[in-house]
C-alpha atoms as one frame of an Amber mdcrd trajectory, in Angstrom:
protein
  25.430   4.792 -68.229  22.471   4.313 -65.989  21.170   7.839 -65.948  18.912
   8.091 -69.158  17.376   4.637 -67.954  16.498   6.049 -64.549  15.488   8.947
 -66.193  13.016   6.886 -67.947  11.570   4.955 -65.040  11.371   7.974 -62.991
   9.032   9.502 -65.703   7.092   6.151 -65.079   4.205   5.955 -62.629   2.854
   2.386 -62.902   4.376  -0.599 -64.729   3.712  -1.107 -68.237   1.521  -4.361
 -69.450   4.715  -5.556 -71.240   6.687  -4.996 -67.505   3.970  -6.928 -66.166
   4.373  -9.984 -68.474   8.007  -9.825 -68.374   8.421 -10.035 -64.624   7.189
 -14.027 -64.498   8.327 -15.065 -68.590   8.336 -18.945 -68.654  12.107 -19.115
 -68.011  11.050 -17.747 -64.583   9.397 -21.127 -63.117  12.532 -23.606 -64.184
  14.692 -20.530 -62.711  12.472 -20.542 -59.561  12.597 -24.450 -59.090  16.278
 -24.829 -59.645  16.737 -21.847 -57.094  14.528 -23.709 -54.773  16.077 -27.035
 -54.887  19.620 -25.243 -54.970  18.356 -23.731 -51.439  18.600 -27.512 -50.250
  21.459 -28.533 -52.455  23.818 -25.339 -53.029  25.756 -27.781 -56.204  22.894
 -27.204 -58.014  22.748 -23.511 -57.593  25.725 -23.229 -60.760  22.649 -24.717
 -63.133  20.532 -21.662 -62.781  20.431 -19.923 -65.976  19.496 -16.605 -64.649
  23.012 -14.722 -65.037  22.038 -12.010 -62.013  20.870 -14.558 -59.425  24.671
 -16.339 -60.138  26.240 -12.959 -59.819  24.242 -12.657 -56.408  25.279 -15.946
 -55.361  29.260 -15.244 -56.007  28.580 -12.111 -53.821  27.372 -13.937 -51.182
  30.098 -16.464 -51.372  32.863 -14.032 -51.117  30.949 -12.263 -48.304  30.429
 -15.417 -46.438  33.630 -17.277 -47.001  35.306 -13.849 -45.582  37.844 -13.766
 -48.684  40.701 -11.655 -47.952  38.864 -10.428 -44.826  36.590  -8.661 -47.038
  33.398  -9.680 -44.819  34.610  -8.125 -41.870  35.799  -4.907 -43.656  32.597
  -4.021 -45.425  30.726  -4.519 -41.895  33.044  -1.642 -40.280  32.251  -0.005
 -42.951  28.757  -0.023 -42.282  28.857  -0.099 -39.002  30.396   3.357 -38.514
  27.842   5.867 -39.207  25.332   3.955 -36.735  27.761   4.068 -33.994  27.909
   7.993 -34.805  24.009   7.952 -35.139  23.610   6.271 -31.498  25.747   8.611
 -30.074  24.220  11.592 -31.538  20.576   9.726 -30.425  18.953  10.373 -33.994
  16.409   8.143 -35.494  17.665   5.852 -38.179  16.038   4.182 -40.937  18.423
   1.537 -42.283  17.761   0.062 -45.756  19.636  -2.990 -46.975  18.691  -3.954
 -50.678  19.973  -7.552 -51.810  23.500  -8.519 -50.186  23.160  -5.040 -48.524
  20.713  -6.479 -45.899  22.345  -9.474 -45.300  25.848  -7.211 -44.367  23.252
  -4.503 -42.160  21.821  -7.948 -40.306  24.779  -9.315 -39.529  26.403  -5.543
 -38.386  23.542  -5.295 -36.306  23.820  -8.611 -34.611  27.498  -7.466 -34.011
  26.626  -3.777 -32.615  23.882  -5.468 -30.236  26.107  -8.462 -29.140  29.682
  -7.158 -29.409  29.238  -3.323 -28.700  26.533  -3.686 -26.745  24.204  -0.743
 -28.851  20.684  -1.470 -27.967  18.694   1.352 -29.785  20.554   1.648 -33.933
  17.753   1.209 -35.731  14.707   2.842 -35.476  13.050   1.293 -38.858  14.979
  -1.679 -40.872  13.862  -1.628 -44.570  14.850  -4.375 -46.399  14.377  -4.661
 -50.300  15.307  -7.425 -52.497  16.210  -9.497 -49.750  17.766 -12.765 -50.235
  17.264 -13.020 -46.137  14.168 -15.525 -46.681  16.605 -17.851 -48.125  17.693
 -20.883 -46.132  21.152 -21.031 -48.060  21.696 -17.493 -46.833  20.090 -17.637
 -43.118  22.545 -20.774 -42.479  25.387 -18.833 -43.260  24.428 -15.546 -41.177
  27.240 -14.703 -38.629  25.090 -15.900 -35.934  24.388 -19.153 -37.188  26.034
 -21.797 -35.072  27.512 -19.127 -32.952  28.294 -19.945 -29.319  26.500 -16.746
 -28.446  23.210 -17.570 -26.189  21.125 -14.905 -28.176  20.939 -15.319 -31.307
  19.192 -12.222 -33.171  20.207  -8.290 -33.313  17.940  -6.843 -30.422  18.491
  -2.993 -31.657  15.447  -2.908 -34.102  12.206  -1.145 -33.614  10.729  -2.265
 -36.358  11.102  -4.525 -39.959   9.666  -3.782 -43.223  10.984  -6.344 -45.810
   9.635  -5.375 -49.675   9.721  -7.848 -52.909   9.061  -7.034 -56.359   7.156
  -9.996 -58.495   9.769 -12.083 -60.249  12.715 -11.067 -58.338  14.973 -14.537
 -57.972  16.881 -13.146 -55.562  14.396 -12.391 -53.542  12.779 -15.862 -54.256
  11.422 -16.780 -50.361   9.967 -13.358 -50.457   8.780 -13.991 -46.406  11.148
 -12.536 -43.638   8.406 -12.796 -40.895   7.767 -16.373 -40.995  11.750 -17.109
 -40.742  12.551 -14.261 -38.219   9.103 -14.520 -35.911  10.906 -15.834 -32.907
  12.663 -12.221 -32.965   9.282 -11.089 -32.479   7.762 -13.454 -29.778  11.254
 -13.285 -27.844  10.828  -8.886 -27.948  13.743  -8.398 -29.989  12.523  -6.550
 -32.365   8.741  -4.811 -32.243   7.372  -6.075 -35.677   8.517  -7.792 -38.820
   6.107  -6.975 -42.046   6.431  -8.104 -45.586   4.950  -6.263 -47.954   5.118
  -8.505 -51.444   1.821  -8.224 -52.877   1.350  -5.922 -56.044   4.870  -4.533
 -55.916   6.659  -4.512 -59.222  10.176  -3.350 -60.030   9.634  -2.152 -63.612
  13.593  -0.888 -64.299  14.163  -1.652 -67.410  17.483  -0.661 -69.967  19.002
  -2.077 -72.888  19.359  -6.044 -71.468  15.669  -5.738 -70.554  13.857  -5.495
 -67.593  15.635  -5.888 -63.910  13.535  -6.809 -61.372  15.753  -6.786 -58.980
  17.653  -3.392 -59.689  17.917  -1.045 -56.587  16.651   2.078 -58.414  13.193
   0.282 -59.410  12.868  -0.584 -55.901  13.375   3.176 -55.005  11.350   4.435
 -57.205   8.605   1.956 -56.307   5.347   3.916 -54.500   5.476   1.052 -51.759
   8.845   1.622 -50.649   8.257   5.324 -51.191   5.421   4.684 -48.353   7.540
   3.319 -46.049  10.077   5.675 -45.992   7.604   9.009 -45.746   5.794   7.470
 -43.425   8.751   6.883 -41.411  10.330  10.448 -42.091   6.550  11.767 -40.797
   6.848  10.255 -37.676  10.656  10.421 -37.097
């Protein structure tokens, strides 16, 4: 059901005036303040009236309460082909759009700390990141953890990308929240990159801001990963 409307933003260079507008409507600031204050006080976070950003949130709650084990499964799963990429010695760009990066941080953390894999990741790209987020960064696996280090140390480098308007990825800022993984050398750079980027996917509900295939599709990302690719 998705293809004609990918179809249509593929045909798309630039976002349309009406995108533009529609990526911060007036619904957008009480959205952004209740997601704020719910980042302090997670009772109010059932008030927002953005439907995604609660669909988000009741991923991240089954994710972080572990239900049925499921948290531990989906890392495995992603933890597999990086094992078989470190063994084979290839470069690896990793990208983790919205939940996605929050299970690739945490399977990181767990290949540096558990497996002891010190080189997975040659480029981390991160897209619609809820990472930013204190709600979320409480809740990481390493969060209270007995564990003396604290951060994945098998990154090169961190590129985290936010469209305009995306709730999710409302504290847009990785590198002000992860910079100790800088100063303490375990990981080479963090970089956001959240100025002029717009996710103009748009299909019958409207326009998604926070859709993976917008963020894709977007030239910025695009950079990132031929730019990467060049140099791999």
């Amino acid at each position: 059901m998705d293809i004609p409307w990918v179809d249509r933003l593929l045909q798309m260079d630039a976002p349309k005036a009406q995108d533009i507008t529609d990526a911060r409507p007036m619904a957008y600031r009480f959205a952004k303040l209740m997601y704020q204050l719910g980042d302090s006080m997670p009772w109010l976070i059932p008030l927002i009236p953005d439907k995604r950003v609660k669909s988000s949130i009741r991923e991240t709650e089954r994710y972080f309460n572990n239900d049925d084990n499921i948290a531990c499964r989906v890392r495995d799963f992603q933890k597999a082909p990086l094992r078989e990429a470190n063994g084979r010695q290839d470069k690896v760009l990793l990208i983790g759009h919205s939940m996605g990066s929050v299970i690739a941080y945490d399977s990181l953390w767990e290949l540096h700390h558990l497996e002891g894999l010190h080189d997975c990741v040659d480029c981390f790209l991160t897209i619609g990141s809820p990472l930013g987020m204190n709600f979320v960064q409480k809740r990481l696996i390493n969060h209270g953890n007995s564990h003396p280090d604290p951060y994945p140390g098998n990154i090169r480098t961190w590129v985290n990308i936010s469209a305009r308007g995306d709730l999710v990825a409302l504290d847009s800022s990785v590198a002000d929240d992860f910079g100790d993984m800088v100063k303490h050398k375990y990981v080479g750079s963090i970089e956001d990159r959240v100025k002029g980027v717009y996710n103009f996917y748009r299909d019958d509900k409207g326009l998604n801001v926070h859709k993976s295939y917008g963020y894709l599709a977007n030239p910025v990302v695009a950079r990132v990963i031929t730019d990467w690719w060049n140099s791999a």
